[in-house]
C-alpha positions as CSV (number, residue, x, y, z in Angstrom):
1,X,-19.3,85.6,-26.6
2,X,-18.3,87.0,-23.2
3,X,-16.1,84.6,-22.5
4,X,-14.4,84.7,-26.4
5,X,-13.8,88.8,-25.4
6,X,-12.2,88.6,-21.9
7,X,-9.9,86.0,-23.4
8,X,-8.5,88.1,-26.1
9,X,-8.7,91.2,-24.2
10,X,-7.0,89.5,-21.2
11,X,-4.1,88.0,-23.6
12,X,-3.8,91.5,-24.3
13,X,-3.7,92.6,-21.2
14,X,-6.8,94.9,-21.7
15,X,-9.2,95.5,-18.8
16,X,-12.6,95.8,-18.9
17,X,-13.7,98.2,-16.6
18,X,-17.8,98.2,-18.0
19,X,-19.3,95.9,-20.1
20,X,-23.5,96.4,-21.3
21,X,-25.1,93.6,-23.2
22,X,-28.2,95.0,-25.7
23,X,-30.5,93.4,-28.6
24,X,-32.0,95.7,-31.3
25,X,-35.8,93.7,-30.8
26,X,-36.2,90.3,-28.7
27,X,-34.3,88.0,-30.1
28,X,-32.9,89.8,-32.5
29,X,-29.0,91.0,-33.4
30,X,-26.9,91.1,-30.2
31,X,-24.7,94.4,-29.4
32,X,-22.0,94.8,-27.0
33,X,-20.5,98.1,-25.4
34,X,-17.1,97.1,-23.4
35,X,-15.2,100.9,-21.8
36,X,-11.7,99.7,-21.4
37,X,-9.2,101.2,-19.2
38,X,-6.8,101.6,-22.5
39,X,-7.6,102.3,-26.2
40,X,-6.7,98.3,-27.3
41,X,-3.9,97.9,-30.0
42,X,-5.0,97.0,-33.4
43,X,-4.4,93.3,-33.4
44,X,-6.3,93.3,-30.3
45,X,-9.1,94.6,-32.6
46,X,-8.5,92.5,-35.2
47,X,-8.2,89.6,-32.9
48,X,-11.9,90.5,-31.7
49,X,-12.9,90.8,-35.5
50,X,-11.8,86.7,-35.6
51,X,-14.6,85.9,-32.9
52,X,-17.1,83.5,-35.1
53,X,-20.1,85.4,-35.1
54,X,-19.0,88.8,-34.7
55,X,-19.9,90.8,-37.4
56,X,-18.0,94.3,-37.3
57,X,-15.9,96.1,-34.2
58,X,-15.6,99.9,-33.6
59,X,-13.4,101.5,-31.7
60,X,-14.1,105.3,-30.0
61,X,-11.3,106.8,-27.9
62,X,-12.6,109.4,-25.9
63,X,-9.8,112.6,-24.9
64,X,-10.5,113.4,-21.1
């Protein structure tokens, strides 16, 4: 899975500048949090959204 989103993201041209890795209980449903250094264009998102396995993907753009 890591390696499915730093392909699409780098196609994009999308860095990652954090990436944190979680489960909600051992061995359960995986979660990944990625802060990018720009908000990613919709077909980057919908790009994500084609990863087999992933099931949804949110983007939050935060206003410094």
């Amino acid at each position: 899975m890591i390696g499915a989103y730093g392909t699409i993201l780098g196609q994009h041209q999308v860095n990652i500048a954090n990436m944190s890795l979680s489960r909600n209980e051992e061995g359960g449903t995986a979660m990944t949090l990625l802060t990018l250094d720009t908000a990613p264009a919709d077909v980057v998102i919908k790009d994500l959204e084609t990863i087999p396995g992933v099931k949804r993907v949110y983007c939050m753009v935060l206003d410094s």
